[in-house]
C-alpha positions as CSV (number, residue, x, y, z in Angstrom):
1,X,92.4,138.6,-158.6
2,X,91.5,137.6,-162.3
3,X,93.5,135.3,-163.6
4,X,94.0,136.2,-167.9
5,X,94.8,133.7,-170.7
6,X,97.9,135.5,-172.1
7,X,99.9,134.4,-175.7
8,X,103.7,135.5,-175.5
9,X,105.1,135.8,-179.0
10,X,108.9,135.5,-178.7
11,X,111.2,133.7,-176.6
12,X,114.4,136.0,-176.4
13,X,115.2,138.3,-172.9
14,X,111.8,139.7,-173.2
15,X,109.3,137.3,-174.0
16,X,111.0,135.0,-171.4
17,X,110.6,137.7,-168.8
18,X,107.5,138.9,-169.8
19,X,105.9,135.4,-169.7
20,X,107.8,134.6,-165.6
21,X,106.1,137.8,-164.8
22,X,103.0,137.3,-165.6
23,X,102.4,133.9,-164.9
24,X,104.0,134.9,-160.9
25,X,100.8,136.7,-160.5
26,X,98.6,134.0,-161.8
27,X,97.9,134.3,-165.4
28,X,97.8,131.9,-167.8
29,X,100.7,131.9,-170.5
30,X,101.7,130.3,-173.3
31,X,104.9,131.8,-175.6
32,X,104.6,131.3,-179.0
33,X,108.4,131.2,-180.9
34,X,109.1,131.0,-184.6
35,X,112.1,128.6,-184.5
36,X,112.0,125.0,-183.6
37,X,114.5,124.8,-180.6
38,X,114.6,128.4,-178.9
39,X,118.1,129.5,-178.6
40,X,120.1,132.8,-177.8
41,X,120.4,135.0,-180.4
42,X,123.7,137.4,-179.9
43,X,126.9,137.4,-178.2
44,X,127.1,139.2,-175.2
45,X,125.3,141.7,-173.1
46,X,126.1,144.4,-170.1
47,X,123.3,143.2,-167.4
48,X,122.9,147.3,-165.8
49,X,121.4,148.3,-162.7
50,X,117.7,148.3,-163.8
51,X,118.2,144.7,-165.6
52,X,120.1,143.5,-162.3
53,X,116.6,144.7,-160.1
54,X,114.4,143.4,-162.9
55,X,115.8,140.3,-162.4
56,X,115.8,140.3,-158.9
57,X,111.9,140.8,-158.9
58,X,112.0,137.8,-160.9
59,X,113.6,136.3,-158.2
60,X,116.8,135.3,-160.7
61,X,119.4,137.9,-159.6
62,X,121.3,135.1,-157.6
63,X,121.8,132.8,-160.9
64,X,122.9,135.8,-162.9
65,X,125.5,136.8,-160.6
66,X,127.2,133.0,-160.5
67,X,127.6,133.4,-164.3
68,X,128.6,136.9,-165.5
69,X,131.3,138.5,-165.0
70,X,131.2,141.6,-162.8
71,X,132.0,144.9,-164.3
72,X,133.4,148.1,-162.4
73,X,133.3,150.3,-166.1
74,X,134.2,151.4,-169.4
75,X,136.9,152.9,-171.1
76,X,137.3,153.9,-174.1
77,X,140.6,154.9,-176.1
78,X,142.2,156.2,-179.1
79,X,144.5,154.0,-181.9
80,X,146.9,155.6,-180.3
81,X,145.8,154.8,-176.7
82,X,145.1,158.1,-175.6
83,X,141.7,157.9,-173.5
84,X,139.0,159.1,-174.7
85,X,137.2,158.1,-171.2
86,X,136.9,155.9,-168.3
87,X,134.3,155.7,-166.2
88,X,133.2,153.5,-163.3
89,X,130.2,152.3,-161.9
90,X,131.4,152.9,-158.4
91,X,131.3,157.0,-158.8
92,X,127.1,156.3,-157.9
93,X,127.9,154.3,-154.9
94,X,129.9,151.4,-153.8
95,X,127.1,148.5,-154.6
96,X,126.6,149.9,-158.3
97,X,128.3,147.6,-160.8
98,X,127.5,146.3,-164.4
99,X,127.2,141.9,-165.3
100,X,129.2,141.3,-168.5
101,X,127.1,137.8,-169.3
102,X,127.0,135.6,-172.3
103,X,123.4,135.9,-173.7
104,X,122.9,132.0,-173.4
105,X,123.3,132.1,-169.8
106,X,120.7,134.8,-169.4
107,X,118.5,132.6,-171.7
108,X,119.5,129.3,-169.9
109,X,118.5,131.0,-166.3
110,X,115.1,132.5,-167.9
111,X,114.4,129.5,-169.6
112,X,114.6,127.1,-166.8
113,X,112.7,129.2,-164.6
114,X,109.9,128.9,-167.2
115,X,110.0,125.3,-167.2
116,X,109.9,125.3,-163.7
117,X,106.7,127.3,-163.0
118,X,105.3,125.2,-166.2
119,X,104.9,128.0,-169.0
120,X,104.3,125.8,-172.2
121,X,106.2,126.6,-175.5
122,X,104.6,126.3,-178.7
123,X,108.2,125.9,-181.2
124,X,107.9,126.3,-184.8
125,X,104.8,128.9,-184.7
126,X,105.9,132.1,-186.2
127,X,103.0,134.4,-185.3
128,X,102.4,137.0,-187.8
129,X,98.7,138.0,-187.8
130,X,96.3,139.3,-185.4
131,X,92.7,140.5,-185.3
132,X,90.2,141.2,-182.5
133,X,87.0,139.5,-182.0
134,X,84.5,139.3,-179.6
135,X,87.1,140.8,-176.7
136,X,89.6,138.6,-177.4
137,X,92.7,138.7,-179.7
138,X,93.3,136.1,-182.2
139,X,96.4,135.2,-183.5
140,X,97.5,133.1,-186.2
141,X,101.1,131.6,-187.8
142,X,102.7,132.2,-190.9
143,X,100.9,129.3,-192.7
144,X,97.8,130.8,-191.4
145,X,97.0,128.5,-189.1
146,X,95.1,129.7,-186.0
147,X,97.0,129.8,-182.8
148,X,93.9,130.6,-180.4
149,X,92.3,133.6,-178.6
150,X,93.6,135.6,-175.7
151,X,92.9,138.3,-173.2
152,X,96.0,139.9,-174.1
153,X,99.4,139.3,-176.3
154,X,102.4,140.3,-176.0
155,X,104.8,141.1,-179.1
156,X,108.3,140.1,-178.2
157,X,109.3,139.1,-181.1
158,X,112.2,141.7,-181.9
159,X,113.5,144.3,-184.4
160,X,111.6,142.6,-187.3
161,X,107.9,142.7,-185.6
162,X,104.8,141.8,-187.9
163,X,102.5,142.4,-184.6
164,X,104.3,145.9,-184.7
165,X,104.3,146.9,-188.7
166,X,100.8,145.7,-188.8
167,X,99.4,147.3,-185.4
168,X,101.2,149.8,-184.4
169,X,101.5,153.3,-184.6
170,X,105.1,153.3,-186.2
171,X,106.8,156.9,-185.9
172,X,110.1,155.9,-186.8
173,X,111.9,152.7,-188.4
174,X,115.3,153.6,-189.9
175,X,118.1,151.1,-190.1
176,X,121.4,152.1,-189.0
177,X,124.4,152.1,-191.6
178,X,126.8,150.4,-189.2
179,X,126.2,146.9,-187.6
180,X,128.7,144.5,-186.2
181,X,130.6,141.2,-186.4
182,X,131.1,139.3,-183.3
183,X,132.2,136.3,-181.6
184,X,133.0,134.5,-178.3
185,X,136.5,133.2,-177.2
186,X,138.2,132.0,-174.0
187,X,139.2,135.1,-172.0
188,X,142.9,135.7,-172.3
189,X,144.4,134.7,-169.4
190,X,146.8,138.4,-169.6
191,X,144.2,140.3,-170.2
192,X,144.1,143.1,-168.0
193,X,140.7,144.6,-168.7
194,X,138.7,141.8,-167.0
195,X,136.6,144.0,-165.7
196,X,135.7,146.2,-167.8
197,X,134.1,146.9,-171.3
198,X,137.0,148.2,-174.0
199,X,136.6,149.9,-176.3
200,X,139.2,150.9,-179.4
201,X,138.4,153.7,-181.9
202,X,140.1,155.0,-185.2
203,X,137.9,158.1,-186.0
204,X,134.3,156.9,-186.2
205,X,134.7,154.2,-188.8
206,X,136.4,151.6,-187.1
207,X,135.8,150.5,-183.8
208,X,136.8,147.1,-182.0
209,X,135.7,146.2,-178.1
210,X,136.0,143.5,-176.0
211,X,133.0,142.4,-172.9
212,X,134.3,139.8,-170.5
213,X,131.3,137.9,-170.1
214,X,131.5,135.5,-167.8
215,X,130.7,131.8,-168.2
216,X,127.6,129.3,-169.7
217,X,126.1,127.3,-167.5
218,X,127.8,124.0,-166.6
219,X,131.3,125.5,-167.5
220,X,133.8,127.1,-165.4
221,X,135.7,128.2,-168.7
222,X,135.9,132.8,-168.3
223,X,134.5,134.2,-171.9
224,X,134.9,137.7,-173.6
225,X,132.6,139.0,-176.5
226,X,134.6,140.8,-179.5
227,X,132.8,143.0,-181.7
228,X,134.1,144.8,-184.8
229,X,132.4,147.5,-186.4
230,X,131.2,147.5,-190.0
231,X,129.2,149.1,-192.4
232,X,126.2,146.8,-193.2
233,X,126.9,146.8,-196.7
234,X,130.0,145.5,-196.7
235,X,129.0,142.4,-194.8
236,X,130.0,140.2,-198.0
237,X,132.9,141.9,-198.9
238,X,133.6,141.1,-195.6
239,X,132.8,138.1,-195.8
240,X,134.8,137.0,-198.8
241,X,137.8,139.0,-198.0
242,X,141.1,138.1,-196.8
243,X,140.8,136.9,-193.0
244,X,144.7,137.0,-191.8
245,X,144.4,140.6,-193.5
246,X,141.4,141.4,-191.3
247,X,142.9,140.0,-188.4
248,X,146.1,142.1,-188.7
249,X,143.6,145.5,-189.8
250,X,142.2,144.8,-186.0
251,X,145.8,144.5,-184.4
252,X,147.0,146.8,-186.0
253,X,144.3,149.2,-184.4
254,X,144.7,147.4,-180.9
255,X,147.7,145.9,-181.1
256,X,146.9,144.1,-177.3
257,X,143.6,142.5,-178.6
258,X,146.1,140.0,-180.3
259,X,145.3,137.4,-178.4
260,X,141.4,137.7,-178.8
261,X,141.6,137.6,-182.5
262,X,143.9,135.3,-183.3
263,X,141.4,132.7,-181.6
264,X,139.4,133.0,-184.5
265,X,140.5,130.8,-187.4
266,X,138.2,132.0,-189.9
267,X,135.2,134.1,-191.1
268,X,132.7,132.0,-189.8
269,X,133.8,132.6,-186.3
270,X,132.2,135.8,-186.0
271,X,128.5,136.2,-186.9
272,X,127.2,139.9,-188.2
273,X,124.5,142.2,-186.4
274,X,122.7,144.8,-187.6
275,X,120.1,147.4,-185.9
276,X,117.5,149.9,-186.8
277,X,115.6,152.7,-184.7
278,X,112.7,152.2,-184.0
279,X,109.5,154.7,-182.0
280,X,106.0,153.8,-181.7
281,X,103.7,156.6,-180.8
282,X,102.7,154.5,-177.3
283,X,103.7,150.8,-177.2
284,X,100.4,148.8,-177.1
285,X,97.2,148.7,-179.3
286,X,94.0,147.0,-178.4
287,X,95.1,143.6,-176.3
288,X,98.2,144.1,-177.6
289,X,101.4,145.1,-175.7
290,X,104.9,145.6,-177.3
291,X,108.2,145.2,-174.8
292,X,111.9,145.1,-175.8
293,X,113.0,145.8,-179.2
294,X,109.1,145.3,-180.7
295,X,108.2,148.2,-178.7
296,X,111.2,150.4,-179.4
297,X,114.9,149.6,-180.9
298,X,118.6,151.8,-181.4
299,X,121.7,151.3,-181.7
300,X,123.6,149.2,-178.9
301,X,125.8,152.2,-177.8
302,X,124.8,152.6,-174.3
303,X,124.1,149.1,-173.9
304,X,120.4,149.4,-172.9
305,X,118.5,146.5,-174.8
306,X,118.1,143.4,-172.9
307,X,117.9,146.2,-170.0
308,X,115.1,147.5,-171.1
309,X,113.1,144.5,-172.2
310,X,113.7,143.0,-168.4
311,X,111.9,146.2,-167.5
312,X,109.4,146.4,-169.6
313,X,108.5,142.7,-168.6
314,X,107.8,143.6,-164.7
315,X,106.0,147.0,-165.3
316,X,104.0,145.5,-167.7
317,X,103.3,143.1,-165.1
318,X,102.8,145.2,-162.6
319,X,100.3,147.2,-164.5
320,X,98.4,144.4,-165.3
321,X,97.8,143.7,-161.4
322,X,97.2,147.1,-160.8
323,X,94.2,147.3,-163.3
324,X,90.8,145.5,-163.4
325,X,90.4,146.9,-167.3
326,X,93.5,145.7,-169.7
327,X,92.6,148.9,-171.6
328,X,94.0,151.0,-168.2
329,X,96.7,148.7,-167.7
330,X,98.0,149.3,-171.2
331,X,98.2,152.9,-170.7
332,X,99.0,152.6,-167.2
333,X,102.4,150.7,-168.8
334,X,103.5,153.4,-171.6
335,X,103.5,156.1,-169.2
336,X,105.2,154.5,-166.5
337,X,107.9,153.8,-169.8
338,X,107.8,156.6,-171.3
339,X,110.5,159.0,-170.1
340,X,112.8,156.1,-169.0
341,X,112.5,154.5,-173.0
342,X,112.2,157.7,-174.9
343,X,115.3,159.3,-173.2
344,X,117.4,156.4,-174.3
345,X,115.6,155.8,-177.9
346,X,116.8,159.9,-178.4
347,X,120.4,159.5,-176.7
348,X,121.4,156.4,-178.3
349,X,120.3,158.1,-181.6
350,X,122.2,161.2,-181.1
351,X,125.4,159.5,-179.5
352,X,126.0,156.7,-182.3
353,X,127.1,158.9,-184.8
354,X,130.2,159.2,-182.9
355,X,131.2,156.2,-182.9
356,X,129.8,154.4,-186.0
357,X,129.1,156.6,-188.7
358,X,131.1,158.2,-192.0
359,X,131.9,161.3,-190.1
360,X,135.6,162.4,-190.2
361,X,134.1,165.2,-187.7
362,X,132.6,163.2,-185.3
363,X,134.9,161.1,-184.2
364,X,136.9,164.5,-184.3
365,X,134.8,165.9,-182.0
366,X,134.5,162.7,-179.4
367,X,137.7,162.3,-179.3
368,X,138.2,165.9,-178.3
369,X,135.3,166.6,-176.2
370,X,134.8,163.0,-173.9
371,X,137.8,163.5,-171.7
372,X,137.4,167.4,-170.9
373,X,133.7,166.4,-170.1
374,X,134.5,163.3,-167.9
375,X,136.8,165.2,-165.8
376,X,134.0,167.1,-164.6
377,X,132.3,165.4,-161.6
378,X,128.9,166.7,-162.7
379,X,129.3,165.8,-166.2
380,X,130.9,162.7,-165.0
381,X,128.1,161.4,-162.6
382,X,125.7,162.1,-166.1
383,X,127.9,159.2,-168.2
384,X,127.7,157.0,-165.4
385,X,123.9,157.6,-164.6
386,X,123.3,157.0,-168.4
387,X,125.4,154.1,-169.0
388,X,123.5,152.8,-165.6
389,X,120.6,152.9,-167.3
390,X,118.8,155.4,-164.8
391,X,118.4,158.3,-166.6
392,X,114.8,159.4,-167.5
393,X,115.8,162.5,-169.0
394,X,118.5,165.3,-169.7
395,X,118.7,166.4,-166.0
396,X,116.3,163.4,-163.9
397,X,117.2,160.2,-162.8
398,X,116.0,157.4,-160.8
399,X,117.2,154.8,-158.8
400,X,117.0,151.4,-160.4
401,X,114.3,150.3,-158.0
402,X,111.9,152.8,-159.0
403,X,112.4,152.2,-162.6
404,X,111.5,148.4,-161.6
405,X,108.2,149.7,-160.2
406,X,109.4,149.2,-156.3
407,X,109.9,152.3,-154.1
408,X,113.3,153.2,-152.9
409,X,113.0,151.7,-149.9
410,X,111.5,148.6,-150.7
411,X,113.7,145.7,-151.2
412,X,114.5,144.0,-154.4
């Protein structure tokens, strides 16, 4: 087996992954990351089915399961707590579930398994550029300084890519009007949603939730993740606006989410998140792979994007093991991807109108159309499938091993 000199750029879900993967068949990696300490960026994250055998692959399934919370399904529910749906995991089978975790304990259990196998970490190096030369792919940081030349790098450097906007084949990149605030607080001990995600709506404008996500490492302390929607251009009005006013707005909407938000004492509390979606025509140029949110973005509405980054990690991987020529492993990785990405890229698109967007209709039309449709099993095994994270298209699924590259009855 040939062993490659590799350059990870990014050290968030994917480039962490991406990096374990590779260097557990051999390679040589080094991640390149703009900051100068590496840390989480986010709140928290549903860990689905296909993350949860990613993982395992990774051989980090066990760790992930002492620190999340586990999660049987969603509901969803009017301001006037009619229910809009509520649907469990368990509908698949009985050893289907979801991980609410806090993003800094999926980063603290990635991370230390890099350290462990010895995967150096070049901090401050903001990798920008790239060029080819000689079969090999040069990269360089933001003050033009260059970082070396590889056999292959690996963009995971998120929503804001310049490996992607300068080498890729971009068909789409459109920001979303609607983002986020969020922020972390000690579970209420009442609460009676602990496992579940919740969701409160008002139309399609305003929408609050709540993810019990577990615990950090080297705490005991249960967490949930709050989330508020908001138009990204009213982040500063936001920002400067009246917080006991904002805090009563949100109870008002979910009068039991009292408790959450009056753990926050002030505007600062809660940071703000935005998104964009993203399509390339195939994820990879020459040397050059894209996974996670360089290689395709949406909105966070089914919950897919760590998910999907874990995946892309192993495949890629995988690909790379399969195939003497990095040319055929490449392509060998964007069509084992394809369905699986681009039927998620196209259903976040078309479901986050619903539930973030302008549109008196929409919501009009969710809140009218959700409950009918979840009462039918058929219909009903569909939600579930696609908030699994299995679906690879309209009417095809696949079990969470296969989408990990393992057949069905292989073990994770």
């Amino acid at each position: 087996m040939r062993t490659l000199e590799i350059a990870v750029c990014g050290s968030g879900i994917g480039g962490l992954a991406s990096a374990i993967a590779l260097r557990n068949f051999g390679h040589n990696v080094t991640i390149f990351e703009k900051v100068a300490l590496p840390r989480p960026v986010g709140s928290g994250l549903i860990l689905q089915p296909t993350g949860q055998s990613a993982l395992a692959r990774l051989g980090l399934l066990g760790p992930a399961l002492t620190h999340s919370r586990t999660l049987r399904g969603i509901a969803g529910h009017t301001s006037t707590g009619r229910t809009i749906f509520d649907i469990e995991y368990a509908a698949l089978g009985p050893d289907m579930f979801g991980l609410g975790m806090h993003r800094g304990a999926l980063f603290h259990i990635l991370d230390a398994e890099r350290e462990r196998l010895g995967i150096p970490i070049a901090a401050a190096a903001d990798i920008t550029s790239s060029s080819i030369a000689r079969d090999k792919r040069l990269i360089a940081d933001a003050a033009g300084m260059s970082r070396g030349a590889y056999d292959l790098v690996i963009d995971a450097t998120g929503l804001h890519s310049s490996l992607r906007k300068a080498h890729a084949v971009v068909v789409l990149d459109k920001p979303y009007a609607y983002g986020a605030v969020w922020g972390v607080v000690p579970e209420p001990s009442e609460w009676p949603h602990k496992h579940r995600l919740t969701q409160r709506y008002d139309g399609a404008k305003r929408m609050a939730g709540l993810l019990p996500i577990g615990h950090l490492p080297g705490t005991t302390q249960p967490l949930s993740a709050f989330f508020w929607s908001l138009r990204v251009v009213d982040f500063a009005a936001w920002r400067s606006s009246d917080f006991a006013g904002w805090r009563n707005e949100v109870t008002a909407l979910w009068p039991a989410a009292a408790p959450v938000v009056e753990q926050f004492s002030g505007h600062s509390d809660l940071a703000a998140a935005s998104y964009a979606d993203v399509w390339l025509t195939v994820p990879y140029a020459d040397r050059l792979a894209f996974v996670g949110d360089s290689a395709r973005a949406a909105s966070p509405q089914l919950g897919q994007g760590a998910n999907l980054a874990l995946v892309d990690a192993v495949i890629l991987a995988d690909c790379l093991d399969a195939h003497a020529k990095i040319d055929d492993a490449l392509v060998a990785y964007a069509e084992f991807r394809h369905s699986h990405t681009r039927f998620y890229g196209l259903a976040s698109r078309w479901l986050t109108p619903f539930f973030q967007s302008d549109s008196r209709l929409a919501g009009s039309i969710r809140d009218a159309c959700f409950a009918p449709m979840a009462r039918i099993p058929y219909l009903r095994r569909e939600m579930i499938r696609t908030l699994s994270g299995l679906k690879t298209g309209i009417v095809t699924h696949q079990s969470p091993n296969r989408l990990v590259g393992l057949k069905a009855d292989q073990p994770v």
